[in-house]
C-alpha positions in Angstrom: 8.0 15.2 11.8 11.3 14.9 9.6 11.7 11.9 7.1 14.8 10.6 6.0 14.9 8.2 2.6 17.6 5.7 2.5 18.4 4.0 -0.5 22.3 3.6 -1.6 21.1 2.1 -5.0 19.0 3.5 -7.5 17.3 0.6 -8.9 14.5 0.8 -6.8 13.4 3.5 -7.8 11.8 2.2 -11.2 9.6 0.0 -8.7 7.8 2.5 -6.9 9.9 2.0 -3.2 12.7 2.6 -0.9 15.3 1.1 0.6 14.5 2.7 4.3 12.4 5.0 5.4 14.0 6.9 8.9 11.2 8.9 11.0 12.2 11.1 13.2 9.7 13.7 16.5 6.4 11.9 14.9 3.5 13.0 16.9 1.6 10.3 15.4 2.1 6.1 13.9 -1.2 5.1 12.4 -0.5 1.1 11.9 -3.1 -0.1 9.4 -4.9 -3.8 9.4 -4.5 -4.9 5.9 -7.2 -3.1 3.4 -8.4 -5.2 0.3 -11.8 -4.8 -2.0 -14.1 -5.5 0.8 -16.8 -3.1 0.0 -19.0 -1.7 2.2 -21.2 -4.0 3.4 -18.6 -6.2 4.6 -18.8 -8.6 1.2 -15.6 -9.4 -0.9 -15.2 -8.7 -4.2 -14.9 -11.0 -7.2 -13.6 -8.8 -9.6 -10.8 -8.8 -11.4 -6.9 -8.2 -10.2 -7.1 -4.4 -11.5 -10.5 -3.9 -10.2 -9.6 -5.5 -6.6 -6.3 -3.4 -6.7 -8.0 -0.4 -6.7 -10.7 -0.6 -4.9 -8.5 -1.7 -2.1 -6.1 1.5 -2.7 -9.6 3.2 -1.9 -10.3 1.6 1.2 -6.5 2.2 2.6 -6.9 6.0 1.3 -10.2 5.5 3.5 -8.9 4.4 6.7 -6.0 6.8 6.4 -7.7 10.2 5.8 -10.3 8.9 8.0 -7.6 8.3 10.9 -6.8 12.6 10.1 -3.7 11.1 8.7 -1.9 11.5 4.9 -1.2 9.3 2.4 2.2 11.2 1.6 3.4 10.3 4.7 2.7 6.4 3.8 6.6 4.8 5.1 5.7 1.4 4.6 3.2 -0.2 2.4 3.2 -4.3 2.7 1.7 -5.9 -0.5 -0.2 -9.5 -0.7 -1.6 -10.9 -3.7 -2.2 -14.8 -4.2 -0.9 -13.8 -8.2 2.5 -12.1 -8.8 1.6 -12.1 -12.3 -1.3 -10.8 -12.1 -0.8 -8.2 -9.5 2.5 -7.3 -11.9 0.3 -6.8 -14.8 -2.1 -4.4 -12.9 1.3 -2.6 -10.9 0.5 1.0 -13.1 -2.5 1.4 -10.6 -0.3 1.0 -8.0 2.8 3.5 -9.5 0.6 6.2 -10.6 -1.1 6.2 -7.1 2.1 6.2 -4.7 3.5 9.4 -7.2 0.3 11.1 -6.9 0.8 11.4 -3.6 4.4 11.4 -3.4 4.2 8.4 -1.1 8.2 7.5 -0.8 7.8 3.8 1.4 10.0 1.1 2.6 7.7 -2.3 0.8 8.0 -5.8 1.3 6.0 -7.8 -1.4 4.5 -11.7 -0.5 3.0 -13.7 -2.7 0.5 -15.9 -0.4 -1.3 -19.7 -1.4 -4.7 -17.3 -0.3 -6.2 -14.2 1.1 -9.9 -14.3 2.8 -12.6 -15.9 0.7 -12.6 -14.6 -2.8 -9.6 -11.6 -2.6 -6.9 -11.3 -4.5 -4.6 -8.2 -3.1 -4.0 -6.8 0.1 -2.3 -3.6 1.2 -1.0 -3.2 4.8 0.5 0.7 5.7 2.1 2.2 8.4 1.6 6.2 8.4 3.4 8.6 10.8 1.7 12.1 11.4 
């Protein structure tokens, strides 16, 4: 699988995405529903922003490796979040996450009137293998 980043700015780059992501002989395209803190036993969590942010990040890194897939080879990560301000004052999580794994996406970033019963954030991936 080859990879190809496209971005012919560099301001971007302080936000954790790219401009394009170009995948070329893939043997795999692992589309993921959108993953938020839902734990285990199907219930949603109340927690805070920060807390709902990353448990979500765990249940995406879940599905992925799960699926035999990597989260390096994340191309596009689609955030929702009924708070922009909140989300924004929780984005660290999010940063230090996508450069521990290298993860270099194309993102598109809604800010929604509601997500399913109590959730707050939602991260939906497409991963190529």
């Amino acid at each position: 699988m080859e990879k190809r980043i496209i971005n012919p700015w560099q301001w971007q780059d302080s936000r954790s995405y790219v401009q394009a992501v170009e995948v070329k002989h893939a043997e795999g395209t692992l589309y993921c529903a959108g993953q938020a803190a839902v734990l285990a036993d199907g219930s949603s969590s109340t927690d805070d922003m920060r807390n709902q942010l990353i448990q979500a990040i765990e249940n995406l890194e879940q599905v992925i490796t799960g699926a035999g897939y990597e989260c390096r080879n994340i191309v596009r990560l689609n955030i929702l979040t009924t708070s922009s301000a909140e989300f924004f004052s929780s984005f660290d999580i999010l940063q230090q996450w996508i450069a521990k794994h290298g993860i270099k996406q194309a993102s598109t970033f809604y800010e929604v009137s509601s997500l399913f019963k109590t959730l707050k954030v939602e991260l939906e991936a497409t991963v190529v293998r």
